[in-house]
N, C-alpha and C positions, 0 to 999 in steps of 0.2 A: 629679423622677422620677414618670412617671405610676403613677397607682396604681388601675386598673379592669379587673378580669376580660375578654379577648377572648372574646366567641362566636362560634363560627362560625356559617353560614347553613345549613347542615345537622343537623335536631335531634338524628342519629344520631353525632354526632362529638364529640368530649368535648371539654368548655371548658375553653379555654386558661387559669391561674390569671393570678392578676394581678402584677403585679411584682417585687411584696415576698416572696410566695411564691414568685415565681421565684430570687428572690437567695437566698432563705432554703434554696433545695432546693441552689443552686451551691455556695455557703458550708458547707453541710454535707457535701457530696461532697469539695470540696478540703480539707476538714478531716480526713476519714476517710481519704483516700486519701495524704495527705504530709502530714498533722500540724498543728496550730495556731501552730511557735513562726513557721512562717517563713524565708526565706531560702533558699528551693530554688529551681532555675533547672528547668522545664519548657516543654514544646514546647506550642504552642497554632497553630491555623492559620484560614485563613478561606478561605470559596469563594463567588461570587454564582452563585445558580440558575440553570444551563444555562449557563454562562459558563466553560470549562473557563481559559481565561487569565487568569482574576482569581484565580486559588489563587494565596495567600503562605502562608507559614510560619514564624515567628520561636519564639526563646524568651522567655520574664518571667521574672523573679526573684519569687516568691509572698512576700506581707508578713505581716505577722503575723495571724492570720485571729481571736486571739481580740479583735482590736477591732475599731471599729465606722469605723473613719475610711478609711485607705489600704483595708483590703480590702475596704470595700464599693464601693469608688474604680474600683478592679481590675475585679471582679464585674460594676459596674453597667455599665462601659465594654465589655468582652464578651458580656451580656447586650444593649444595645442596640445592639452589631455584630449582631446573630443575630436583630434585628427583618428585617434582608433578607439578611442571609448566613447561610450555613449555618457553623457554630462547631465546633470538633474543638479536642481538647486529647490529649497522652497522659500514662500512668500511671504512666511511666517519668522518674527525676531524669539530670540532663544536665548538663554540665562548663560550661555556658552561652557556650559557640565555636560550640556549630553545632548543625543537628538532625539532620546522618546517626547511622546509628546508633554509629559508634566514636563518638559522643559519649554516648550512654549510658552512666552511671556507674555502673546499678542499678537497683532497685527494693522496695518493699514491697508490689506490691499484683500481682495475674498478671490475665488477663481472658480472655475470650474473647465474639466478634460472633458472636452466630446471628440467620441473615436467613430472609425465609420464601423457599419456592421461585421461581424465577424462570423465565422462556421468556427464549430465545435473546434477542430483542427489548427484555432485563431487565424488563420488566414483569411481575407479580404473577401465579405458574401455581393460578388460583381453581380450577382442578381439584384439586391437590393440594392446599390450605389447609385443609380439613377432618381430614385424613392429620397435617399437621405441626401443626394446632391441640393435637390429642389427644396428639401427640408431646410436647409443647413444656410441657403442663399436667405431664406426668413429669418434665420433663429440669427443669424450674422448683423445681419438689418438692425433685429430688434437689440443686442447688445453695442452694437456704437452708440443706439438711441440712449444707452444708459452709460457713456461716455467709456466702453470696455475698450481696452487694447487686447488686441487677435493675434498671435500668434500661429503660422501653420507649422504644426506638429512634427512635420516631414513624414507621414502616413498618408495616402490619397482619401479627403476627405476629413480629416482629425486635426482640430484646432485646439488650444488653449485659449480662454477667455478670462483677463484678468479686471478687476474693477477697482478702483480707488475710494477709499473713506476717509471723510474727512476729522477720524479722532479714530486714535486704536484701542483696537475692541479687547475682549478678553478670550481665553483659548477656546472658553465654551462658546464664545456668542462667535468667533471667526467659526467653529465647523458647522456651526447651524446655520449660517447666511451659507457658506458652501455646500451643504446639503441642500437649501434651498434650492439654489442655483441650479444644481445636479438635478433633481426635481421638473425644473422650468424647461432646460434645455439638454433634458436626455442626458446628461452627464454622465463620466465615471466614477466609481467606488472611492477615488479619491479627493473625498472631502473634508479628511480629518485632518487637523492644524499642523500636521507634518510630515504632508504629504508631498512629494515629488516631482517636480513638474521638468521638461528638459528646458536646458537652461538656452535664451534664445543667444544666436551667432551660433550653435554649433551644430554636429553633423548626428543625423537618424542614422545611424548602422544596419537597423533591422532590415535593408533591402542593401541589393547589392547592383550598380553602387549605391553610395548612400545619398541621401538627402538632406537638404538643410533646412533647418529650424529657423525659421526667420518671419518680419513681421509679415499680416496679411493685407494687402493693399485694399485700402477701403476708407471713404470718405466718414469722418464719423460727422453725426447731426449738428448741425451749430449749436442749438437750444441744449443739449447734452451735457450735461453736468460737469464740472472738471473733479467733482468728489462727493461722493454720497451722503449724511447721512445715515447711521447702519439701521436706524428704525424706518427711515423714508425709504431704505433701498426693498427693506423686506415686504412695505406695506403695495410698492409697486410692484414686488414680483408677485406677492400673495394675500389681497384686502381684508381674506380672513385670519390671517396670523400676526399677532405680536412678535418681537425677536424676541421678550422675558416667557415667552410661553413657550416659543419654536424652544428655545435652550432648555426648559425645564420639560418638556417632551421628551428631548433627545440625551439629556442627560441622563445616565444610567451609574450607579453605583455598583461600584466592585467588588465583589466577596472577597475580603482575604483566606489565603489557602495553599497549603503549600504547593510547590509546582509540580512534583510527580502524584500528587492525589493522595487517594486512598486504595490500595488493593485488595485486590478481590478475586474471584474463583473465575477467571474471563474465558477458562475456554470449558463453563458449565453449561450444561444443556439448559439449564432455567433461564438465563441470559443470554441463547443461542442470537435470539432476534439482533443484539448489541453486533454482536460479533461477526454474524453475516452480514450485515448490512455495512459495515466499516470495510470488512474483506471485498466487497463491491463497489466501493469506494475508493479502495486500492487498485482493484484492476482496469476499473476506468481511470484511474490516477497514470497507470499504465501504459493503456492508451490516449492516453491524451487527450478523455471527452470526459474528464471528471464535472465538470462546471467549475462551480466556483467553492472555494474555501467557507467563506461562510454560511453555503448550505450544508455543508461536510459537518460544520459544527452543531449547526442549527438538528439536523437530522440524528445525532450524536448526542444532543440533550434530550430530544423529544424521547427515543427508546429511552434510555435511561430513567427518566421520568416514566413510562411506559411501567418500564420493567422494574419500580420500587427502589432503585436505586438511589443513592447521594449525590452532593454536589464531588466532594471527591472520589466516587467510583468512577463520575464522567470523564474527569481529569485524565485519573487510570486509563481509564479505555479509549481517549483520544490521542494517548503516547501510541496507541496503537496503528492511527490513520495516517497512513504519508505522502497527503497532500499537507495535513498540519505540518510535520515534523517537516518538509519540504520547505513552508514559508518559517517557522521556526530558523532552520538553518540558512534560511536566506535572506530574511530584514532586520536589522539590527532594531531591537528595542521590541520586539514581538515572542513572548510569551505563549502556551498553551492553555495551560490554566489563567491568566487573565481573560484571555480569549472566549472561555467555557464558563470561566465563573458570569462576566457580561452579558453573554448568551443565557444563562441561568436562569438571573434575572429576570430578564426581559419574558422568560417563558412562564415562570411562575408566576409571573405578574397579569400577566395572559390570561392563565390558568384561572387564578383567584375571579381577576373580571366574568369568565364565563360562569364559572359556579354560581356569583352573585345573579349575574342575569337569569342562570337557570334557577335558582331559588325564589324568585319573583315570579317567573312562568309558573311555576308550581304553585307560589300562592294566590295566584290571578286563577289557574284551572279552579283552583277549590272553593271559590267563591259562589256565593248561590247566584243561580241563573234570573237573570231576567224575564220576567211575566212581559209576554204581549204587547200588553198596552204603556211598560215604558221602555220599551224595546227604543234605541237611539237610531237614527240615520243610518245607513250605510258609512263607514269610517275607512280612512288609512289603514290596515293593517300594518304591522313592525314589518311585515317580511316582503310589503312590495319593496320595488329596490332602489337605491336610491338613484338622482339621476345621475348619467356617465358623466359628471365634471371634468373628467382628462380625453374626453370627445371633443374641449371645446381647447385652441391651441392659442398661445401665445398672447396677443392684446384683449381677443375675444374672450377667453375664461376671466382676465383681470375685470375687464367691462363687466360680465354677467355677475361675478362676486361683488364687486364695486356697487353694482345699483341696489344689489339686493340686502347688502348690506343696509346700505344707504337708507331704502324702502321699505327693509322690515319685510320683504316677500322672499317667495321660495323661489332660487336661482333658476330654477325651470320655468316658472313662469318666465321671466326678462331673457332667457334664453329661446324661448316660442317667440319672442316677439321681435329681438333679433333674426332669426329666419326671415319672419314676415316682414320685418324694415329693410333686408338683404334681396327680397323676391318684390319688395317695391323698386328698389332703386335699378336692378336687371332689367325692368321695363321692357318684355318680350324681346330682349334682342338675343337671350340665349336659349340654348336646348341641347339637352341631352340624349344622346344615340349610345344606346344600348347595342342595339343594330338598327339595320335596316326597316324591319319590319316596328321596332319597340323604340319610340323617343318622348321620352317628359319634358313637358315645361318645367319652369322655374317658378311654380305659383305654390304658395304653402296659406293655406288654411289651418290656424291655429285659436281653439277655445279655450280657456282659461274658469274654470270655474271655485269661487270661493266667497265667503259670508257677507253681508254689507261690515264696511268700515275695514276692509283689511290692506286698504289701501293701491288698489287695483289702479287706479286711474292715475293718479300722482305718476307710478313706476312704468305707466304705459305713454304720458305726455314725454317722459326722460328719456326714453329709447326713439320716438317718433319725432323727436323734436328737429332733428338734420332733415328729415322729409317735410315737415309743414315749412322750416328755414328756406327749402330747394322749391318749393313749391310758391311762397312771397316771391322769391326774388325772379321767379319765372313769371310769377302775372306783374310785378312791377317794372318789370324791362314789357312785360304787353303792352303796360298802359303808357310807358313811355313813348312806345312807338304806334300808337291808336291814331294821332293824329297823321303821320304819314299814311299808314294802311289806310284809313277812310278817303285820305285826300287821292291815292291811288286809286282806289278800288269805286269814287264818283267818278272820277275821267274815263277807267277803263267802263263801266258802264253808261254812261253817255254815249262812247264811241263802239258799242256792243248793240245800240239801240239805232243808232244812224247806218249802221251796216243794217240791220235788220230793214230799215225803213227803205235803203237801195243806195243810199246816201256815202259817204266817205267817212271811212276813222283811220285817223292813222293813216292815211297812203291804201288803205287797202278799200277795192272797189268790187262790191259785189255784179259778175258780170250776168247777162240773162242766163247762161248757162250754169251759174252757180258754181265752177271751176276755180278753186283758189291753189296757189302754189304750195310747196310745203313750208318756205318760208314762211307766207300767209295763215298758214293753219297753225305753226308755234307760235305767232304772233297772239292770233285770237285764242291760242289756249292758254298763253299768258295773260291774257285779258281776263279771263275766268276766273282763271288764280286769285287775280286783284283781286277781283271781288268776290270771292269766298273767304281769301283771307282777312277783307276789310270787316266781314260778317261772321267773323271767327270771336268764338268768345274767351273771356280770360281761361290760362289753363289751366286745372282741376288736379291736384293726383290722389287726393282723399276725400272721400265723397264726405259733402257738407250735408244732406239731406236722404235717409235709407229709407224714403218712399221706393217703389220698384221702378214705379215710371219717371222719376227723378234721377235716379241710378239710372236708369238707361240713356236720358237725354244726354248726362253726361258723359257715361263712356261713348256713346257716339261721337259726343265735340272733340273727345280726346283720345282717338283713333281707336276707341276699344279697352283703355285702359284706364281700370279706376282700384283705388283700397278702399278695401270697407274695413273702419276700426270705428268699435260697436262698443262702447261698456255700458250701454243701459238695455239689448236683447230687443233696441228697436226693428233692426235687421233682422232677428228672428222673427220680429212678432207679423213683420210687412209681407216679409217670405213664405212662412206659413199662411198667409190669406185669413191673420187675426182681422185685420182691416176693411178686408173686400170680402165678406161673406163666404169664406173657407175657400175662395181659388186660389190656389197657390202658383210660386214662380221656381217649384225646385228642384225641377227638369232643366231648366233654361241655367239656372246656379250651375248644375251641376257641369253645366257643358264650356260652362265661364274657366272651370278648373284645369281644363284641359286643352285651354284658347282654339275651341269652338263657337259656333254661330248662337248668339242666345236672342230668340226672339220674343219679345214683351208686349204684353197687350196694352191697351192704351186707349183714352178716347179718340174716337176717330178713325182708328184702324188698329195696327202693329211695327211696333219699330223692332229693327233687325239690326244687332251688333255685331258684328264680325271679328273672330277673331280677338273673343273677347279674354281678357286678362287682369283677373280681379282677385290679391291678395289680399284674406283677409282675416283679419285679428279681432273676436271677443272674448270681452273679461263682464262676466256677469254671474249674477247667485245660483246654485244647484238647482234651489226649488223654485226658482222663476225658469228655468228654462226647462227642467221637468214637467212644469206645467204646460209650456206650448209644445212640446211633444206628444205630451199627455192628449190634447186638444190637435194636433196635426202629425197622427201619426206617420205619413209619405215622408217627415224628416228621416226616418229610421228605414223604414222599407225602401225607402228610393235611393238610400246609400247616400243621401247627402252629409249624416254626423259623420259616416265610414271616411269621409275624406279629410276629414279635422284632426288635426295632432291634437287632444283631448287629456286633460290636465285635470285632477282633482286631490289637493292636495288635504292632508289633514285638517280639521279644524283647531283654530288656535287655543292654546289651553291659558290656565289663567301663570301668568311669569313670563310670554313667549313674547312679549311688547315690551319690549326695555324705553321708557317714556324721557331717559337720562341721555342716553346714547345723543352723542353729539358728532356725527361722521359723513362727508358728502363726497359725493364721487370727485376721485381726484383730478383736477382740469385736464392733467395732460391725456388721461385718457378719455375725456369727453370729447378735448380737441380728435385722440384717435381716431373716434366713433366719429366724428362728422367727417373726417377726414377720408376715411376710408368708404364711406357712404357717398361722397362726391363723387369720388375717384370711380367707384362703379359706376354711377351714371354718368357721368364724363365717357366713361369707356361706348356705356349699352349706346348713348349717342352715336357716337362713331360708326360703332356696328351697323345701327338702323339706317344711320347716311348713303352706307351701302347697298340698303335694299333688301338686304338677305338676312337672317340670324344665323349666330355664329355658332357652329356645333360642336358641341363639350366632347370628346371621344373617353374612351376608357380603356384605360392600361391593359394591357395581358396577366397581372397581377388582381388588378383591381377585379377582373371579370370573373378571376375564381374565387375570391372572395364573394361575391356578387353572386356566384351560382352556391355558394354551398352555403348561402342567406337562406335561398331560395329555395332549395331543398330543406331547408329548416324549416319554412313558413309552410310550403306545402304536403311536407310531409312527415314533418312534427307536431307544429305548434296547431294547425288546422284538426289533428285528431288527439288533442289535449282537453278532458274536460273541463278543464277554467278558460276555455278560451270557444266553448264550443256556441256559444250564444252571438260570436264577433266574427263572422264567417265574413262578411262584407268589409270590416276594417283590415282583414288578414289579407283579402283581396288586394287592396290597394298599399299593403304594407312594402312591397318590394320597390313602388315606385313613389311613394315616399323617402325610401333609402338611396334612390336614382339621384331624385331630383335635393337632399340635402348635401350628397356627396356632390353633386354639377355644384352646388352653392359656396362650399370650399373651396372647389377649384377656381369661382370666379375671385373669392374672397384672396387666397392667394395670386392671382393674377395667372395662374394657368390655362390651357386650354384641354386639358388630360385630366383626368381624375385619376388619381395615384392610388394605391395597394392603402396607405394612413388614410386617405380622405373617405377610401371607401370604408375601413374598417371602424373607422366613427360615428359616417353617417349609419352602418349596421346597428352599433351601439343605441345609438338615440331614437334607431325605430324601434329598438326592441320594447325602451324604456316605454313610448307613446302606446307601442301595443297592451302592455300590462294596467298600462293606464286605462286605456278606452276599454278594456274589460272590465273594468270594475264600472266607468261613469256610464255605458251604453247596459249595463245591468241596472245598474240606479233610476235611468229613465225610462227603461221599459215597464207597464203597469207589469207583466207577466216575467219579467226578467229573472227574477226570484226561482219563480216555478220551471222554469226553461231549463235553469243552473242543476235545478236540484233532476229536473229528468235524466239531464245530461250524465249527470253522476249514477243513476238508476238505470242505464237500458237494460237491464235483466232483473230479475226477481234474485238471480242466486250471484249480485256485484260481488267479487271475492273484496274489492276495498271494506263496502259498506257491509257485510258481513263482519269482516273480521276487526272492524269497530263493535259493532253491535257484539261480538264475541265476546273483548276485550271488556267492555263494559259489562258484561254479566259475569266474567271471571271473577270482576274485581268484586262486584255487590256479594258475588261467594265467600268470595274468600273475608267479607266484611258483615258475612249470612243477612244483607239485606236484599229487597225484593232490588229485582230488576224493571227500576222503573226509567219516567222522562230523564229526573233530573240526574241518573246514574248517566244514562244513555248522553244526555247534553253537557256533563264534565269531561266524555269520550272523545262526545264531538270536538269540543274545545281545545283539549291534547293535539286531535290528530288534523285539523282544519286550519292549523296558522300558517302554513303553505297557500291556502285558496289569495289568490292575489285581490276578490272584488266581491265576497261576500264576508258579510260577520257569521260569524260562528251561530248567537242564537238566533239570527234568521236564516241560517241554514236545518239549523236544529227544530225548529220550528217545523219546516215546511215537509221535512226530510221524514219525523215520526209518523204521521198519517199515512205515509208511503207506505213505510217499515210495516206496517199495522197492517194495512191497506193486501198487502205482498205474504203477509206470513214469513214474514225473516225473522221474527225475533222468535219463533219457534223453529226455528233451524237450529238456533244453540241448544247444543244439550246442557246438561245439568251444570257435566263438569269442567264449560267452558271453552271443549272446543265446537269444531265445526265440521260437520261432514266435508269431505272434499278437499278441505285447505287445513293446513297445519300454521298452526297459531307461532309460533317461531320464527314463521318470515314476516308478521304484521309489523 
């Protein structure tokens, strides 16, 4: 056995250890991962570089690993395969007949392959590597915390991450905690129970020279578990999944069927679509930008099904693809037709679900319309969207599922108010530069609106709770030190009043000419200090009192900076000027939002805030805060709601309250949340020590993403009629998406807002905007009417025409009159798109128009419409 460290010829590339080290790092991995006694049968495989025909694949029986004789026998014979092959082994134990996966018999260990970005070409996208470096330093963090052993892949950037359980699971339930996994941290395709991983001590071939597979140095957590769990492991990656439900998700039954199909006429023109689209699949297969294999199949079932065909004509016609036949001929235990029949499956399964949902739409259209007067609220419709959950990354999506689980609320709510507990704890110390000319703060304004009793308060004291925690122990270290400060701040003011009287304080002597040194003049403005800070009150960071002039006195004592979290719409009702005879304070708000000057009237004169910084969070009922809109309209016209991330989620139906459910958020991630909540104030401290705030920059990535938001908002979504009524919240939509992407980056610890951080916070404004189209229509008395002009600017709307068409076709063809309720089963069909109106008060508002216009006299007899042809409606 040789025994002498490899170097490579590049000083920049890390030295390969020497052999003993190599065996020593093998032996310890196959130790940890199946145990020292011995006698398991695992899959182990081999490949020579660029040599796709040289992959075998067998199983061993593993020997006793605590000695020194067979298993280093073992070891040294696969380690010196892997001086020019490339070495795979997997994780998984095996009945030792075969390595498909029906020969997996289990596991104790789950894993997942994160590789760095790739081009088409599979080569390494160095644009992106800086993006997934930064990514990869958190996702790495977060798997020691879960006691993972890391392995580098020997590819710049690409780990293995293996985790321990402490009982062995079954083949279904190891690939669903490894799909999970995949899921969690971006992983690769292989997650299925026998799958391949390189085996660690030996060498990457794929660069030249090659690299070595060895562990990742990295402190793992103390508190870190030394074995999972397989139900605790999944409930910490995912609080909304069981691992009996993740399996029976993911479990898919196999058609039996023979392996060459059933044939068929493949090169008929009936079934042309089949066959071109496979032949394009080939010559990217060709070039080497096919993608991936199981969109080849996936696309290969869809015509087929398409094109009336069987599950064995698909079989047929995917002998034809050779990217299939490619992996066919290259992985031992991989089938075609299993491949296709699985795929099958899963599509008709698909299929069947839409049909069901479409036959529900259709007998929801057909139902008689609502009269007037029991016309329901404004509602959720099916088709707003739901919120971007994979916006929110790593401990933060756990937290936000966690409580809302926990709480019985919608994940978007406790997610709004994570913002705002994230734009408390920054504390003006940061800001984001777009450029020069364009930089947001870090303050988020988020309302929540839903029915009494849904439990609003409870799920907002659980998120807020690290902030009122940081906020005791900052006036309890006050009042600890109250007695020094006062005893300071009487002496410096006695010796503050004996200077004044001509007399001596301290050494210093005021002379007839009033000339003091500069030593003299630090002295006495240390003296001041005392006594402002003796006169200093305890510190505040969540306003106790949402008077205006109360709010004010405080953010003054606490340099500017206060939260308002508000669940009874007292803050609305003080702001509006319900209180003080309709003068309002929501000019002065609004300049809070953007840490400007807000100055407050008061008795006795005006107090002046500076630089004022006030995040803030309400959770209060529709029709209470309808009502002081209703009653203070300058909320809406002044743009004050335009700056609220605005939430309206459906009303709860009767089953939506599971009163049984017994589930609390799990401690270690409470610890997270507070933990990571210190850590940012901790930080924003530091900053402000300085004097200066610390400025968030943004990527070269991040800024084209950033601009082509921005051309979306302004020159999409701004001349969209469902959004045409929200011209003020579209306004402030882009820097909304500034300042939650700055909020990432501080939550990561960066000082760059990356291409991911931007492309989520993009996400989540989108979500907020669809939102406050629908709640800023609700509150408006005329919102309704506004909606529906928006949708009318002409007499001859090709849309609302060729509704109105469509509906008089049909009463023909049904030889009834073309009336309302024909007209509002129309609406109904073609209106489940509108994100913030229902259907019959569109329908409603929309016929008097129609009437009003002479549109319904535009249809002719037999349906159609002058000017537009009924075929593109």
């Amino acid at each position: 056995m040789q025994n002498s460290a490899r170097k490579n010829t590049d000083a920049s590339e890390p030295v390969i250890p020497d052999m003993d080290d190599r065996v020593s790092h093998a032996q310890r991995f196959l130790s940890w991962t199946f145990g020292t006694k011995g006698g398991e049968w695992v899959r182990v495989a081999t490949s020579k570089p660029g040599d796709r025909d040289s992959f075998r694949s067998w199983t061993i029986k593993l020997p006793n690993l605590r000695g020194m004789g067979a298993s280093l026998g073992v070891i040294e014979e696969l380690l010196e395969r892997g001086e020019t092959h490339n070495v795979f082994i997997c994780s998984a134990l095996f009945d030792g007949e075969g390595i498909k996966a029906e020969n997996v018999t289990g596991g104790r260990v789950v894993w997942v392959d994160i590789d760095p970005p790739r081009l088409k070409d599979k080569s390494i996208d160095q644009a992106r590597m800086p993006d997934h470096m930064r990514w990869l330093k958190g996702a790495k963090r977060d798997l020691r915390n879960l006691g993972a052993k890391i392995v580098n892949s020997g590819s710049p950037g690409g780990v293995h991450a293996r985790v321990k359980l402490s009982r062995t699971v079954s083949r279904d339930e190891l690939r669903a905690i490894n799909w999970l996994l995949a899921q969690t941290y971006k992983g690769d395709s292989k997650h299925s129970s026998e799958s391949l991983l390189r085996l660690p001590g030996t060498l990457n071939h794929k660069s030249d020279p090659p690299t070595y597979v060895g562990p990742d140095i990295g402190l793992v957590a103390r508190d870190a578990p030394q074995a999972w769990e397989p139900e605790k492991l999944v409930a910490k990656l995912d609080p909304e999944v069981s691992l009996a439900g993740l399996v029976k998700e993911l479990s898919t039954p196999i058609i039996e069927t023979g392996d060459e199909g059933e044939p068929y006429d493949y090169g008929s023109n009936r079934y042309a679509n089949v066959r071109l689209n496979i032949e394009e699949v080939n010559a990217r297969f060709q070039r080497g930008d096919y993608g991936s294999r199981y969109m080849a199949t996936k696309g290969i079932v869809k015509d087929c099904m398409t094109a009336g065909l069987s599950l064995g004509h698909a079989i047929y016609a995917a002998q034809h693809c050779e990217p299939l036949l490619d992996k066919a001929a290259e992985e031992y235990g991989y089938t075609i037709a299993r491949d296709v029949s699985r795929v099958w499956v899963k599509e008709s399964n698909g299929r069947r679900v839409a049909r069901e949902k479409a036959r529900q739409l259709t007998e929801d259209s057909d139902t008689t319309p609502e009269s007037p007067e029991s016309a329901a609220p404004v509602v959720r419709p099916a088709t707003v969207p739901r919120f971007p959950l994979d916006a929110l990354t790593g401990d933060l999506r756990r937290y936000v599922l966690a409580v809302a689980k926990s709480y019985q609320v919608p994940p978007e709510y406790v997610a709004g108010m994570c913002y705002v507990a994230i734009s408390v704890a920054t504390s003006r110390a940061y800001r984001v530069h777009k450029s020069a000319d364009w930089t947001e703060s870090l303050v988020i304004w988020f309302m929540f609106l839903a029915g009494p009793s849904t439990r609003k308060s409870p799920a907002m004291d659980e998120v807020m709770r690290p902030i009122r925690k940081e906020e005791e122990r900052r006036r309890e270290l006050h009042h600890q030190t109250a007695f020094i400060r006062n005893r300071q701040g009487k002496i410096a003011k006695k010796m503050l009043e004996d200077m004044e009287k001509g007399g001596t304080g301290g050494g210093v002597t005021l002379n007839p000419s009033g000339e003091l040194s500069e030593a003299d003049r630090k002295f006495i403005a240390q003296l001041e200090a005392d006594v402002r800070e003796a006169n200093k009150p305890a510190p505040t960071m969540i306003a106790s009192d949402a008077t205006i002039q109360q709010l004010g006195a405080d953010m003054a004592a606490n340099g500017g900076m206060m939260a308002v979290i508000d669940d009874e719409s007292v803050y609305l009702r003080n702001l509006a000027g319900l209180y003080s005879g309709g003068k309002t304070e929501v000019s002065g708000a609004n300049k809070a939002y953007q840490e400007g000057s807000w100055e407050i009237s008061r008795r006795g004169g005006s107090l002046t805030v500076r630089k004022a910084f006030m995040p803030t969070c309400i959770a209060a009922q529709p029709d209470v805060v309808s009502e002081i809109v209703a009653k203070s309209p300058t909320l809406i016209s002044s743009g004050f709601m335009a700056r609220f991330l605005l939430c309206m989620p459906a009303p709860r139906k009767k089953g939506d309250y599971n009163a049984r459910q017994e589930y609390d958020v799990p401690r270690e991630l409470k610890t997270w949340w507070n933990q990571t909540l210190i850590r940012i104030m901790r930080d924003a401290e530091q900053v402000q020590a300085g004097g200066r705030q610390k400025r968030i920059k943004m990527g070269r990535e991040a800024k084209e993403v950033f601009a082509d938001f921005l051309d979306h908002v302004h020159n999409g979504l701004m001349f969209e009629p469902h959004y045409s009524h929200t011209q003020d919240n579209l306004g402030k939509l882009p820097g909304v998406a500034l300042r939650l992407a700055g909020q990432a980056a501080v939550l990561d610890g960066e000082s760059e807002i990356t291409r991911d951080n931007m492309q989520r916070a993009v996400k989540v404004a989108e979500y907020f905007a669809a939102q406050a189209a629908r709640v800023l229509s609700y509150f408006q008395a005329n919102g309704v009417r506004k909606a529906v002009a928006a949708q009318l600017p002409e007499v001859q709307n090709e849309w609302v025409v060729k509704i109105a068409a469509l509906a008089r076709k049909r009463a023909a063809l049904r030889k009834d009159a073309f009336t309302k309720s024909q007209f509002h089963q129309a609406i109904k069909r073609h209106l489940r798109g509108t994100p913030y109106l229902r259907a019959e008060t569109f329908y409603q508002e929309m016929w008097p128009l129609l009437e009003d216009a002479d549109v319904v006299q535009l249809v002719n007899e037999d349906g159609r419409v002058p000017k537009y042809d009924l075929k593109g409606a």
